[in-house]
N, CA, C and O atoms as CSV, one atom per row, in Angstrom:
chain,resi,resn,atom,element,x,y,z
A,1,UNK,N,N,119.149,97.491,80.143
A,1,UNK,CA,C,118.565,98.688,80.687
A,1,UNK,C,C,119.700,99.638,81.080
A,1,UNK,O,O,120.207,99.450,82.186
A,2,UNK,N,N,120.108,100.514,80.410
A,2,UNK,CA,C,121.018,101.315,80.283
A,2,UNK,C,C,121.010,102.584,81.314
A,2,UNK,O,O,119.793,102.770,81.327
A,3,UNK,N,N,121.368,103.257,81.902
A,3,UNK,CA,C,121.097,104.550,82.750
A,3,UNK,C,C,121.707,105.334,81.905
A,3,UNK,O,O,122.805,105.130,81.387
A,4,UNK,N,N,120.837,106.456,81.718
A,4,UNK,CA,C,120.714,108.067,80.687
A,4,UNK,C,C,121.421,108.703,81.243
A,4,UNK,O,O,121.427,108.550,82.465
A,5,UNK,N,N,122.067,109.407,80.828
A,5,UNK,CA,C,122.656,110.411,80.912
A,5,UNK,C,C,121.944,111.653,81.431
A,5,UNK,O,O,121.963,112.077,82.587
A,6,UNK,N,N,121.196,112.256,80.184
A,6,UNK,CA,C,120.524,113.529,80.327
A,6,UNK,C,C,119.252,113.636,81.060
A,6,UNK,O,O,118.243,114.296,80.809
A,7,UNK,N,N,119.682,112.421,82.522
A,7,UNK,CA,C,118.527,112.897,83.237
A,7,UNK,C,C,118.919,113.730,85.157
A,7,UNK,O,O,118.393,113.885,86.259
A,8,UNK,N,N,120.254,114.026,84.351
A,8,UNK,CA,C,120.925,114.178,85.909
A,8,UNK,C,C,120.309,115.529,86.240
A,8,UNK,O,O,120.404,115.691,87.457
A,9,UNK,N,N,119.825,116.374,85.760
A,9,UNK,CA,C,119.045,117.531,86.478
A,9,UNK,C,C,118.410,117.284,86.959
A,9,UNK,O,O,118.244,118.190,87.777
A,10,UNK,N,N,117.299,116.051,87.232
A,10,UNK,CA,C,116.121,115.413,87.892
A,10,UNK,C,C,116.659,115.056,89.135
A,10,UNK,O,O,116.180,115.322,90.237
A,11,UNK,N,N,117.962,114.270,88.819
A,11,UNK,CA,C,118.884,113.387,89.510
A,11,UNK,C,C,118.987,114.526,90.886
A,11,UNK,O,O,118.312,114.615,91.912
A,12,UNK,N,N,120.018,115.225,90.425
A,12,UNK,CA,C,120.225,116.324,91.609
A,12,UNK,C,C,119.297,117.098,91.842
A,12,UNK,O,O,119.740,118.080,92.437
A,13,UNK,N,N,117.470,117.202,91.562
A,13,UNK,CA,C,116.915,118.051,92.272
A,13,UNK,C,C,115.994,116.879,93.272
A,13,UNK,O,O,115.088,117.398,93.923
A,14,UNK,N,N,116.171,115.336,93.432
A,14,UNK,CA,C,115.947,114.366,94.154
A,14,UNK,C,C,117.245,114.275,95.010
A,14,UNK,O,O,116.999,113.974,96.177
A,15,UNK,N,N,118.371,114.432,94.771
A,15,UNK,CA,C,119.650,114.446,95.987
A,15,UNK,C,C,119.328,115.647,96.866
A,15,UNK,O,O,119.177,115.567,98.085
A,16,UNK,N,N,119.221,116.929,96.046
A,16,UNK,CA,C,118.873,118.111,97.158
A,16,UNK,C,C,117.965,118.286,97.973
A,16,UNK,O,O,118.137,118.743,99.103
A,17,UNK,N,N,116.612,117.855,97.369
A,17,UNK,CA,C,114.717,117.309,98.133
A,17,UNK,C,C,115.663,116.317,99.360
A,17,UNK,O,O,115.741,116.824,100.479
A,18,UNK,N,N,116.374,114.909,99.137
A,18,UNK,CA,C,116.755,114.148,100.109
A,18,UNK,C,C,117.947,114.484,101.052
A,18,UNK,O,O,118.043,114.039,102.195
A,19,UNK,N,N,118.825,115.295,100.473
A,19,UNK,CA,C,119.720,115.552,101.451
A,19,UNK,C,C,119.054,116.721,101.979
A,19,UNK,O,O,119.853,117.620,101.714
A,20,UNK,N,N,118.237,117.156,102.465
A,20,UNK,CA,C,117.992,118.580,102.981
A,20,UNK,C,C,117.083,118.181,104.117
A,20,UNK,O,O,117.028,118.931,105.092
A,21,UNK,N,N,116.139,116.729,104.080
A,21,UNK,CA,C,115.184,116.546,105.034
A,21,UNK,C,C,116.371,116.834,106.626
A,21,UNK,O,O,116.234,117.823,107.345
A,22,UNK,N,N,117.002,116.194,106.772
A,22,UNK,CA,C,117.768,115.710,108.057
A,22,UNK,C,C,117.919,117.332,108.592
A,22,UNK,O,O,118.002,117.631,109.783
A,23,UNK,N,N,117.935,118.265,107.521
A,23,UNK,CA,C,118.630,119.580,107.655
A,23,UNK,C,C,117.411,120.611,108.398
A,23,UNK,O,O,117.651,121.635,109.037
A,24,UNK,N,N,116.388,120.167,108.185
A,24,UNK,CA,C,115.047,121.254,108.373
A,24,UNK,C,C,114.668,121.022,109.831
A,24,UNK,O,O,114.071,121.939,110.396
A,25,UNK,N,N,114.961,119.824,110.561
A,25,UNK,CA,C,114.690,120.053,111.681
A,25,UNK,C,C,115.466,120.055,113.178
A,25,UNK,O,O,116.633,119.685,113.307
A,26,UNK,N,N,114.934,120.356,113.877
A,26,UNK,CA,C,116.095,120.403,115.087
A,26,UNK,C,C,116.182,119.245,116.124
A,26,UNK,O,O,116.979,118.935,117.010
A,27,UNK,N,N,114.637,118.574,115.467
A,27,UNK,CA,C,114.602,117.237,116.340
A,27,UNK,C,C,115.320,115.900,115.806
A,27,UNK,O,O,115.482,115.647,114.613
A,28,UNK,N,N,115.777,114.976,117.018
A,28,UNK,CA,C,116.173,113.932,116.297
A,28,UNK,C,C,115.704,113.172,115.296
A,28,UNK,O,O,116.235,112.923,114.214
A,29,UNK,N,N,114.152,112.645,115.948
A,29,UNK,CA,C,113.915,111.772,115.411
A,29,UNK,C,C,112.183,112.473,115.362
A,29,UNK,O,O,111.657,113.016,116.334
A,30,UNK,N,N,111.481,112.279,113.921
A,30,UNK,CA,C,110.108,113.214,113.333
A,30,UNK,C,C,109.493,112.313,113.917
A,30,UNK,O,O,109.920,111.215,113.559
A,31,UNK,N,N,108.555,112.239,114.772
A,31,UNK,CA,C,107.829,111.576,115.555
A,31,UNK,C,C,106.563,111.123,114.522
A,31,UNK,O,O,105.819,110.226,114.918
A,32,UNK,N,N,106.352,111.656,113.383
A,32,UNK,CA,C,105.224,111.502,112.764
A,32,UNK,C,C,105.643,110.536,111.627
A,32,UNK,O,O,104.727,110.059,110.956
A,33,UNK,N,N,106.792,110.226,111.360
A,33,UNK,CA,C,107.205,108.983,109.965
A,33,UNK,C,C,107.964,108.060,111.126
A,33,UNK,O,O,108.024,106.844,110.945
A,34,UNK,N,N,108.514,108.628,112.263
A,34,UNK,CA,C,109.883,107.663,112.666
A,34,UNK,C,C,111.278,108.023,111.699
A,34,UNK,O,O,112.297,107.331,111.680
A,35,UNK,N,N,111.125,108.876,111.162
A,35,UNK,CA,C,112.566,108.996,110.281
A,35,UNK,C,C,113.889,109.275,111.009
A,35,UNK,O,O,113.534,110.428,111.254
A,36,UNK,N,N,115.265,109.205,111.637
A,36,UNK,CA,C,115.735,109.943,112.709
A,36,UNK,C,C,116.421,110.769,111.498
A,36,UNK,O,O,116.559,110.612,110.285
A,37,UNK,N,N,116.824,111.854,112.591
A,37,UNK,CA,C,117.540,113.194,111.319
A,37,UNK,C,C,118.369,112.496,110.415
A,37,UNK,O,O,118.618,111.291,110.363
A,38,UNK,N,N,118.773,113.462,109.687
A,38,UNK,CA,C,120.152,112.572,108.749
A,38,UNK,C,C,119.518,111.057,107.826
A,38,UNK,O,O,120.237,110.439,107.041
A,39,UNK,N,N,118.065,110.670,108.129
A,39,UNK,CA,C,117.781,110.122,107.282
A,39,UNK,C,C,116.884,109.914,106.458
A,39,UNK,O,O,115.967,110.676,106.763
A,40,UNK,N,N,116.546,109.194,105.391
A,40,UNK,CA,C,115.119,109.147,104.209
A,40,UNK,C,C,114.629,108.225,104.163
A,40,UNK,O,O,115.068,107.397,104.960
A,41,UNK,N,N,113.662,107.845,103.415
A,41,UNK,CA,C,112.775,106.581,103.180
A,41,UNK,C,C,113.350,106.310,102.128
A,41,UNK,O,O,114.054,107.165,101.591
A,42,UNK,N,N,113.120,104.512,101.340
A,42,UNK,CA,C,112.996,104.642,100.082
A,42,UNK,C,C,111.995,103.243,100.190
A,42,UNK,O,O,112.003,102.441,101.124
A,43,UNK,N,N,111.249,103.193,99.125
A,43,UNK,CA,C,110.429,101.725,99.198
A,43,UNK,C,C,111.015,101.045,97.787
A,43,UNK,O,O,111.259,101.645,96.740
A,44,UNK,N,N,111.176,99.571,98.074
A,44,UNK,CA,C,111.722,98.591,97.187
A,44,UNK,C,C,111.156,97.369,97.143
A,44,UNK,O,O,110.720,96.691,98.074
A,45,UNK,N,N,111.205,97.099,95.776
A,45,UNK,CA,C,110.799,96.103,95.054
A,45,UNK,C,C,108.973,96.064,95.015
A,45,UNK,O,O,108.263,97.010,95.355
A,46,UNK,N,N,108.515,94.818,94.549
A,46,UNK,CA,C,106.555,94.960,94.160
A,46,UNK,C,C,105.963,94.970,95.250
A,46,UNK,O,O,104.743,94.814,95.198
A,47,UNK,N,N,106.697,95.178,96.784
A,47,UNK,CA,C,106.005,94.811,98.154
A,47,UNK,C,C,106.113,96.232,98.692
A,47,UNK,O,O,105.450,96.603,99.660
A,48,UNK,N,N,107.379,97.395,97.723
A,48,UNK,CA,C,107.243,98.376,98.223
A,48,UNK,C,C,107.484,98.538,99.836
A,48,UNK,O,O,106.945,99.356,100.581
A,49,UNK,N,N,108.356,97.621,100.134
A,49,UNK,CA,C,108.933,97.429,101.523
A,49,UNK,C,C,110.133,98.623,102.379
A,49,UNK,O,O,111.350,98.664,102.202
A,50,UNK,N,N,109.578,99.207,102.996
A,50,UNK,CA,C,110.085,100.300,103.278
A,50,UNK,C,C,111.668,100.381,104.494
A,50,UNK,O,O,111.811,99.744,105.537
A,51,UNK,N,N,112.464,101.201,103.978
A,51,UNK,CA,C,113.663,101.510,104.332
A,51,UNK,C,C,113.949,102.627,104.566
A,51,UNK,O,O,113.755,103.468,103.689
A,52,UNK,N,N,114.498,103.002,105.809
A,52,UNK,CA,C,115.824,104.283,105.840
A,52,UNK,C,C,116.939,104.241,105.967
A,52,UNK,O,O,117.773,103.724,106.710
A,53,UNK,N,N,116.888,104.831,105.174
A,53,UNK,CA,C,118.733,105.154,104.720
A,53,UNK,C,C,119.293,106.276,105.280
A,53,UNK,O,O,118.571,107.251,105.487
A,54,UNK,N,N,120.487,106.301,105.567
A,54,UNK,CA,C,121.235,107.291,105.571
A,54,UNK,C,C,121.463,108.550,104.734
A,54,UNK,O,O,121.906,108.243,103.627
A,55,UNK,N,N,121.312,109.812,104.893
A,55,UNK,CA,C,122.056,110.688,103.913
A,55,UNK,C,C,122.692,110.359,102.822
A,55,UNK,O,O,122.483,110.326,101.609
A,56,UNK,N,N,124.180,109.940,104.156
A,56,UNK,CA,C,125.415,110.024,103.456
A,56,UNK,C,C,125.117,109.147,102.072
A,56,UNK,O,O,125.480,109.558,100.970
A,57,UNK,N,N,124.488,108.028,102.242
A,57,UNK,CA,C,124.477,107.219,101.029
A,57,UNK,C,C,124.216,107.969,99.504
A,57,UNK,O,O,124.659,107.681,98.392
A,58,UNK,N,N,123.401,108.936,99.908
A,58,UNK,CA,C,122.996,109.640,97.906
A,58,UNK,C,C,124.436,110.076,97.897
A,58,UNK,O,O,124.519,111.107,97.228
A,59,UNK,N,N,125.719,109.664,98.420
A,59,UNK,CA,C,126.952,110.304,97.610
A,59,UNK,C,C,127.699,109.140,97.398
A,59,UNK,O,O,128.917,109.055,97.240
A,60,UNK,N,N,126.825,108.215,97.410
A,60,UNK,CA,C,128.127,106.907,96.934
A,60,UNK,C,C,127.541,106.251,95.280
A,60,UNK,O,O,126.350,106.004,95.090
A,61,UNK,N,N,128.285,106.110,94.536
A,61,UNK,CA,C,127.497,106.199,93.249
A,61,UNK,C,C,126.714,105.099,92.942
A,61,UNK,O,O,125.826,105.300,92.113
A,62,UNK,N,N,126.865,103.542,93.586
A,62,UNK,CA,C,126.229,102.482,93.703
A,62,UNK,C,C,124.442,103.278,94.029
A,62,UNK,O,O,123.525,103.288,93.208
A,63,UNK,N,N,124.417,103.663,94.957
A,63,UNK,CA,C,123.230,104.633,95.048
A,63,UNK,C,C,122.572,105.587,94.294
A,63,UNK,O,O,121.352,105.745,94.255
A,64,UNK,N,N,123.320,106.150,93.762
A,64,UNK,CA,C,122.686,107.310,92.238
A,64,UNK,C,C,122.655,106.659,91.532
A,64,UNK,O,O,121.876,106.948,90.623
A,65,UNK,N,N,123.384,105.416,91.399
A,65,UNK,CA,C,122.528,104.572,89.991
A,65,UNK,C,C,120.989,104.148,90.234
A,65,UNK,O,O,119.992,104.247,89.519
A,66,UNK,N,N,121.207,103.620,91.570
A,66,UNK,CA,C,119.718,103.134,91.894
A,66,UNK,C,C,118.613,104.496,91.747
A,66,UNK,O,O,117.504,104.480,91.214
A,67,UNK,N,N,119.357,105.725,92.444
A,67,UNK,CA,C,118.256,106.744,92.045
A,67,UNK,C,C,118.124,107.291,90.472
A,67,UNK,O,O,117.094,107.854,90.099
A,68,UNK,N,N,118.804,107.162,89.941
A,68,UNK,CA,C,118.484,107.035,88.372
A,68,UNK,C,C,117.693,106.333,87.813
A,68,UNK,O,O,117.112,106.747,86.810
A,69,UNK,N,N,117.481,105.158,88.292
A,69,UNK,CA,C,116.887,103.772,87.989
A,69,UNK,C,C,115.571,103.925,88.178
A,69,UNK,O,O,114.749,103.460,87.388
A,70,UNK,N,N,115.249,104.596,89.252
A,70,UNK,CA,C,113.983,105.050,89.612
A,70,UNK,C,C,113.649,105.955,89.081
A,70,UNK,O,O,112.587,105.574,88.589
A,71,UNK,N,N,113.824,107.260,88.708
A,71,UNK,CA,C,113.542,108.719,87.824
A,71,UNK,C,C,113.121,107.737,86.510
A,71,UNK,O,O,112.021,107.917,85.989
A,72,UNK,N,N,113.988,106.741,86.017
A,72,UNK,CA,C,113.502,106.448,85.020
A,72,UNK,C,C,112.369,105.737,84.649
A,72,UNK,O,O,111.979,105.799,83.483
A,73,UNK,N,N,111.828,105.118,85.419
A,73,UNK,CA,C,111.303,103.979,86.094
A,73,UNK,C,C,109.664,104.850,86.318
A,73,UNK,O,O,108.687,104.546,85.634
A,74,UNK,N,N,109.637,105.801,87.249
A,74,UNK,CA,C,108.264,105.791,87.916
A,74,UNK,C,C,108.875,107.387,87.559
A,74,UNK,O,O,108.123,108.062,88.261
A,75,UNK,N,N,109.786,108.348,86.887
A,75,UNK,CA,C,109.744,109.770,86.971
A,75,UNK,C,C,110.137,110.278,88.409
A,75,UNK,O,O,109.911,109.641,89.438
A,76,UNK,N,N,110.796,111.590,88.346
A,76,UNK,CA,C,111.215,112.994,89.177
A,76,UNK,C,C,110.124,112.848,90.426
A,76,UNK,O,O,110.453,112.431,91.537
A,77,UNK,N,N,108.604,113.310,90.025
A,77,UNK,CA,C,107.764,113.012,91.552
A,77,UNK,C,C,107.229,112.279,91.719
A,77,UNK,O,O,106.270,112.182,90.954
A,78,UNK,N,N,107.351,111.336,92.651
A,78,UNK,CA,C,106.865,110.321,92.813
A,78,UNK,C,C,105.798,110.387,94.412
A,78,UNK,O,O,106.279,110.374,95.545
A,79,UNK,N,N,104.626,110.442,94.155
A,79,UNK,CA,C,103.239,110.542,95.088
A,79,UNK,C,C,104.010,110.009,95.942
A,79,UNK,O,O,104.786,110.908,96.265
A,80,UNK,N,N,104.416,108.531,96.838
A,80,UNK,CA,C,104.432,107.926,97.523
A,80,UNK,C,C,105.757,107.203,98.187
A,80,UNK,O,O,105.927,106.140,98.784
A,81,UNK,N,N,106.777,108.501,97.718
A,81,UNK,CA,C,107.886,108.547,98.333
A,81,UNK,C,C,108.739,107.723,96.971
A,81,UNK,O,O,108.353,107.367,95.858
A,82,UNK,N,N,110.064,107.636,97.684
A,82,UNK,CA,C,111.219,107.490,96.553
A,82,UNK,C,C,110.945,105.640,96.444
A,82,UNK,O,O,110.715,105.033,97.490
A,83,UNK,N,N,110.995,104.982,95.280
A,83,UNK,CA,C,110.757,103.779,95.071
A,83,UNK,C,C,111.837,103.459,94.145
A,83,UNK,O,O,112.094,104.043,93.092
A,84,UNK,N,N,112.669,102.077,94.864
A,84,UNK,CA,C,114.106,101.727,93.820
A,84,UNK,C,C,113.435,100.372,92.864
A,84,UNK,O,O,113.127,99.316,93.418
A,85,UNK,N,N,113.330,100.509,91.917
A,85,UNK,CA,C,112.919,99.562,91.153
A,85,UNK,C,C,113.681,98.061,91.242
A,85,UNK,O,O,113.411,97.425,90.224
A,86,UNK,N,N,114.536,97.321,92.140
A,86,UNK,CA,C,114.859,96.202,92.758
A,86,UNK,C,C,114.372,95.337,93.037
A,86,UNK,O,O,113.163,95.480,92.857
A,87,UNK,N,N,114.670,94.198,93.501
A,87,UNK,CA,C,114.524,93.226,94.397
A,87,UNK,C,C,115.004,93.394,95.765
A,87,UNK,O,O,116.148,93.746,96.051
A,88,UNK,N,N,114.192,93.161,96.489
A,88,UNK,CA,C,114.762,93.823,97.505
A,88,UNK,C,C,116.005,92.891,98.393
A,88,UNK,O,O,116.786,93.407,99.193
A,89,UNK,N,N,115.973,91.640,98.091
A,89,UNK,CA,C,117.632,91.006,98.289
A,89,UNK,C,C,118.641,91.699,98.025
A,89,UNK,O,O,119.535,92.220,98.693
A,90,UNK,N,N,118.289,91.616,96.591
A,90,UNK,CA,C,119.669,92.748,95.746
A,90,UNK,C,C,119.634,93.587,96.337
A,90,UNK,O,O,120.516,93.498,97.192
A,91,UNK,N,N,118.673,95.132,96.488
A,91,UNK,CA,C,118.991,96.104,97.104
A,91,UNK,C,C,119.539,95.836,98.689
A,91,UNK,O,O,120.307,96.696,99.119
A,92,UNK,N,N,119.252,94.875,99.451
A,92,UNK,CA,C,119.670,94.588,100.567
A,92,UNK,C,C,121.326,94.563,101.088
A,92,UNK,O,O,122.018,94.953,102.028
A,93,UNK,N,N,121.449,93.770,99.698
A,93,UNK,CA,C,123.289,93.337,99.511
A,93,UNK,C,C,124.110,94.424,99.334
A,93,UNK,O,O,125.133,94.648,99.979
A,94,UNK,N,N,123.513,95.298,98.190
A,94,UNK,CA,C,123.877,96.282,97.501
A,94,UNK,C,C,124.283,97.629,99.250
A,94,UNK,O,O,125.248,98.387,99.356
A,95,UNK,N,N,123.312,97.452,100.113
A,95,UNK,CA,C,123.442,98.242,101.208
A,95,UNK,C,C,124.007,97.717,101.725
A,95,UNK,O,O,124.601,98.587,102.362
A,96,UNK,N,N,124.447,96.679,102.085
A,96,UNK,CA,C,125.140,95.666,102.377
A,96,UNK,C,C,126.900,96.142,102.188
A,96,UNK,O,O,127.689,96.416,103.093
A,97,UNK,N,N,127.089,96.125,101.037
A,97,UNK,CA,C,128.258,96.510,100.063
A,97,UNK,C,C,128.515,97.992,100.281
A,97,UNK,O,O,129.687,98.359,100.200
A,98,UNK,N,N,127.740,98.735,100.500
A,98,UNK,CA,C,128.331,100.264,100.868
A,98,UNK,C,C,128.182,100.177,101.997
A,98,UNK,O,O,129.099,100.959,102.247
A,99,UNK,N,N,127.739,99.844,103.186
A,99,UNK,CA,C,127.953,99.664,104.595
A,99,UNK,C,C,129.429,99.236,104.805
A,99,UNK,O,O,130.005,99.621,105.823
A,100,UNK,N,N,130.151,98.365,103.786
A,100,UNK,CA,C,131.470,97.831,104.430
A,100,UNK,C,C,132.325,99.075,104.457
A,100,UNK,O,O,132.222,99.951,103.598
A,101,UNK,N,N,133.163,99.127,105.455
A,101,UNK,CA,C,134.405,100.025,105.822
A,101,UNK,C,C,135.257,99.842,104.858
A,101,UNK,O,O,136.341,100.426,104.873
């Protein structure tokens, strides 16, 4: 399962939709998802088990693969928020692995 190339216009109009939430409001934390600023949802693996992430993460490329993975996977809009096509161990580790200093 190869990651495309010619889908990075999708790519970066899902980095800009996600890096911009943290940006729109003045409160910490959206009382109506629990999200705190500066961060996003993503749901992973067939349980669709939900996570927030950090921003900063859509700039580490271990992460744009995974969001590639998904555009390819379920497409650009996705009804029910961003979904990484994983296991969610793996994706666990994988956050795991960009968390280290």
């Amino acid at each position: 399962m190869g990651v495309e190339r010619g889908s990075g216009k999708g790519l970066k109009q899902m980095l800009k939709r996600c890096s911009s939430l943290g940006k729109k409001s003045n409160v910490h934390v959206n009382n109506s998802n629990g999200v705190p600023k500066g961060h996003f949802v993503v749901y992973v693996g067939l349980s669709r088990s939900r996570h927030v992430i950090p921003i900063s993460f859509l700039t580490h490329p271990i992460f744009q693969m995974l969001l590639r993975q998904s555009e390819e996977e379920f497409g650009f809009y996705q009804d029910n928020g961003i979904t990484i096509p994983c296991d969610e161990d793996f994706f666990l580790s994988l956050i795991f692995s960009i968390n280290k200093p």
